[in-house]
C-alpha positions in Angstrom: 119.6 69.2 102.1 116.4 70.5 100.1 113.8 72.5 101.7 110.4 71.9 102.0 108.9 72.1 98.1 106.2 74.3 97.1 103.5 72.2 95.4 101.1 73.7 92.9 98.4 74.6 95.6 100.9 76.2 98.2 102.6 77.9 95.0 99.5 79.2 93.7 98.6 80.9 96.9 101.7 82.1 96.9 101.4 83.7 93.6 98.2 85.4 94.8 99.3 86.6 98.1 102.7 88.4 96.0 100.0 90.0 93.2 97.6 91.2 96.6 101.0 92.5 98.3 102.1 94.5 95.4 98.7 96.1 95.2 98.4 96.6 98.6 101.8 98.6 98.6 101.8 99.9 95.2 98.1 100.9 93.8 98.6 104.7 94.9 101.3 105.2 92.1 99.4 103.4 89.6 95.6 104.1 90.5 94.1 106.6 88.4 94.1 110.2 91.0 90.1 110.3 90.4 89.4 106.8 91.3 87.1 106.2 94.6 90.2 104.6 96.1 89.4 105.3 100.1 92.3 104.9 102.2 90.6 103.9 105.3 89.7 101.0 103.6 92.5 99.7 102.1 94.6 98.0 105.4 91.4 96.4 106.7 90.8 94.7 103.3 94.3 93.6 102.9 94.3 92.5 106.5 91.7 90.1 106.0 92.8 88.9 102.6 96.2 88.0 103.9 95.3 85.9 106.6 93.6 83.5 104.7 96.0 82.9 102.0 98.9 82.7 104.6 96.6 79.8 106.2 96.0 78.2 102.8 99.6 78.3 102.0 100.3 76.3 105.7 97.2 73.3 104.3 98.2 73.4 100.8 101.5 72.7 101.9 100.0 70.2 104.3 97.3 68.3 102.2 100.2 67.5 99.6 102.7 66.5 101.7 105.0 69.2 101.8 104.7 70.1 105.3 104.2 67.4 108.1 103.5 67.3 111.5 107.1 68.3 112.3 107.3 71.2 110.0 103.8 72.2 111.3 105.2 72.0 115.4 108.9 73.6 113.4 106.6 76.8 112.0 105.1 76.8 115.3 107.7 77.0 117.5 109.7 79.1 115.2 107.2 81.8 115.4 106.8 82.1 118.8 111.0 82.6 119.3 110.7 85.2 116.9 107.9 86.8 118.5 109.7 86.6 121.7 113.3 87.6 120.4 111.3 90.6 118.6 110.6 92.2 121.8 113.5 92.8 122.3 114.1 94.8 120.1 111.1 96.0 118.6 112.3 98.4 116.0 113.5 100.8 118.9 116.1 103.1 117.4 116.2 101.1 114.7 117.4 97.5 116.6 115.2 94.5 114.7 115.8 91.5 116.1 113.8 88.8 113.8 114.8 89.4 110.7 118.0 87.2 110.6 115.8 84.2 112.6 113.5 84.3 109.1 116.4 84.7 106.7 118.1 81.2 108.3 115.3 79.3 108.6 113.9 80.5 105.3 117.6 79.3 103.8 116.9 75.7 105.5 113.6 75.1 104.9 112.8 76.4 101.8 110.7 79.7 100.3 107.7 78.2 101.4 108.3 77.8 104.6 110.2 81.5 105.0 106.8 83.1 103.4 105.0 81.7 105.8 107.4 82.1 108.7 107.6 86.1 107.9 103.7 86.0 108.9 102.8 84.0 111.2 106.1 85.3 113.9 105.1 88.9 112.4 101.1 88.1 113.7 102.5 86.8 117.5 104.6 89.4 117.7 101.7 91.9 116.9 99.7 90.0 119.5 102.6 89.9 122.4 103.1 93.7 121.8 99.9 95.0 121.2 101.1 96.0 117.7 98.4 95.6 115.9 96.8 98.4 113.2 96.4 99.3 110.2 100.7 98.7 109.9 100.5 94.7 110.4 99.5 93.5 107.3 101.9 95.5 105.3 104.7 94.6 108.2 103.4 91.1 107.5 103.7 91.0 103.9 107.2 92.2 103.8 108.7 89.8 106.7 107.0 87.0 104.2 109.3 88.3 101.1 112.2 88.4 103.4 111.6 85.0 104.2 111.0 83.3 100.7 113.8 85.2 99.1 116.1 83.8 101.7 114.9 80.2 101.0 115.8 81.2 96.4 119.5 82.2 97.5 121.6 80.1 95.3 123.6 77.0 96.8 126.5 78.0 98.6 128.3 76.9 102.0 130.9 77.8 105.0 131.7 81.5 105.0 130.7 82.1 101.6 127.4 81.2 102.4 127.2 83.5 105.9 128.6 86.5 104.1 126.0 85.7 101.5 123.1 85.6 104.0 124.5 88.5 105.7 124.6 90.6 102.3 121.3 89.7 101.9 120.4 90.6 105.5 121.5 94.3 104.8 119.7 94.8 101.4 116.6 92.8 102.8 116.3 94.6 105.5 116.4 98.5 103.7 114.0 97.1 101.5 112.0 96.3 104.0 111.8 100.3 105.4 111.4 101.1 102.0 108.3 99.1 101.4 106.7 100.2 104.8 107.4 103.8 103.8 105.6 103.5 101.1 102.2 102.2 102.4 101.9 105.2 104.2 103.8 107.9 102.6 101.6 109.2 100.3 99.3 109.6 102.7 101.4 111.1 105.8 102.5 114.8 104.5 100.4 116.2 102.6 100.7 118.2 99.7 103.1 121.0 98.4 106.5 120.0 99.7 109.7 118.6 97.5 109.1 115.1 98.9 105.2 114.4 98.4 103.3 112.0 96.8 101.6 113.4 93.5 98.8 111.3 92.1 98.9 111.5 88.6 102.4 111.8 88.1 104.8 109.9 86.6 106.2 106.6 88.4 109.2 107.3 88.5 109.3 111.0 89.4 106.9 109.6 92.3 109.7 107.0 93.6 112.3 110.1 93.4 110.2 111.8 96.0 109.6 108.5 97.8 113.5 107.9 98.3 114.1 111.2 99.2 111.2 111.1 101.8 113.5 107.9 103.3 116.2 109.4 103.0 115.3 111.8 105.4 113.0 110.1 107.7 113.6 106.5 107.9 117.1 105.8 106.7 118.8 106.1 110.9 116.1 103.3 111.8 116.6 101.1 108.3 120.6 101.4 108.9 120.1 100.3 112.4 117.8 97.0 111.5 120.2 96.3 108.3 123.4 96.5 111.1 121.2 94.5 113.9 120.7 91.6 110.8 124.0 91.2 109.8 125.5 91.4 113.0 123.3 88.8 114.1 123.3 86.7 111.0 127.2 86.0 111.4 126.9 85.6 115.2 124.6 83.3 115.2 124.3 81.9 111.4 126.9 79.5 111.6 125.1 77.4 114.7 121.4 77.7 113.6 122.1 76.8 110.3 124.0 73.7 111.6 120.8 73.2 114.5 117.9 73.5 111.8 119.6 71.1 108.8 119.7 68.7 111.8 116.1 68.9 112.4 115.3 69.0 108.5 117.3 66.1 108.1 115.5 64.2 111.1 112.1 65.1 110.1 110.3 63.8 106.9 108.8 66.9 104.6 107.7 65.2 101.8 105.8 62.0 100.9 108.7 60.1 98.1 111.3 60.4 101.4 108.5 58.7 103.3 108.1 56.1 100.9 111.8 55.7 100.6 112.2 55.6 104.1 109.8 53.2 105.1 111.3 50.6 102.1 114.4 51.0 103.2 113.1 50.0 106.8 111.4 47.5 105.5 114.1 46.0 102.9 
């Protein structure tokens, strides 16, 4: 069973949401030190870039046929389960309970689908909680990554494929804390200390402080969410993946199966 393909629209706006993410976490180690850069400035903006390329990725995909009806009501429903299953959990001491519902449907139903999965149940959850700040869009951005990845795993099945998942799960989900750490960190303590961000300096040197800085702050909480994943990837991997191929396979994603379908209906 395929996922839902990515035509050239939904891929280009995928493209340009990936290149807006990377700035949005990256530009403080490669921004010159002197430029105007204000941080106070920089989640709004990327808040209200985001949004509208995670809506153009959901009508490119429909406009060309990649996403139906079905797979519109599938994202929908999807998202509000993981908004609901997130609050849960919540990130207290660590305990994420979405990430492994975007990692199996991402699998099933392709990149596209996981990218935009990742933001949308990211955005009700922010809206159920109360969660929402300057943190979303960056929380968005990287439960969108953990979603398309999931849906460019290579072809696998049965255990192989859960222990696969589950792998993934872990790495996923410490890249995730990573990634969050840095859209803040260079920004949170200051100057002076073994572990701060130095404009100016060389990447490298900077991401040594910034994996120290984890290290010490954030690894208890990205451990936790990393355990929470797998744990929950193989408890549950083996019957959603089995549940969502059904629906996939029931559903119509893309226009050649309609065609096919209806001729063979017809013949």
């Amino acid at each position: 069973m395929t996922g839902l393909r990515i035509g050239p629209r939904a891929a280009v706006a995928v493209v340009l949401s990936g290149v807006l993410g990377i700035a949005a976490f990256c530009w403080p180690l490669i921004v010159d030190p002197g430029a105007a850069l204000a941080r106070g400035a920089d989640a709004p903006l990327t808040f209200a870039l985001l949004l509208p390329l995670a809506l153009a990725v959901v009508l490119a995909e429909v406009s060309e046929g990649g996403m139906d009806a079905k797979a519109v009501a599938m994202l929908g429903v999807l998202s509000a389960l993981g908004a609901a299953v997130r609050a849960v959990g919540a990130g207290t001491a660590g305990i994420e309970t979405v990430f492994f519902l975007i990692i199996l449907a991402g699998r099933v139903f392709g990149p596209g689908f996981g990218w935009v999965l990742g933001n949308t149940t990211l955005f009700a959850s922010a809206l159920l909680t109360g969660g929402i700040g300057p943190w979303l869009p960056y929380q968005m951005l990287g439960a969108a990554w953990v979603g398309m990845l999931a849906g460019l795993l290579p072809r696998s099945s049965g255990r192989v494929e859960l222990v696969l998942l589950a792998g993934y799960g872990m790495v996923a989900s410490l890249a995730y804390g990573m990634l969050l750490n840095l859209s803040f960190w260079p920004f949170a303590i200051g100057t002076g200390t073994a572990v701060s961000f130095v404009p100016g300096d060389p990447v490298m040197d900077n991401l040594a402080r910034l994996v120290t800085f984890s290290l010490a702050t954030s690894l208890g909480w990205d451990i936790g969410r990393a355990i929470t994943t797998v744990v929950l990837v193989l408890a549950t991997g083996t019957v959603l993946l089995r549940v969502f191929r059904r629906a996939a396979r029931r559903a119509v994603w893309d226009r050649a199966r309609t065609g096919a379908d209806v001729a063979a209906r017809q013949g």
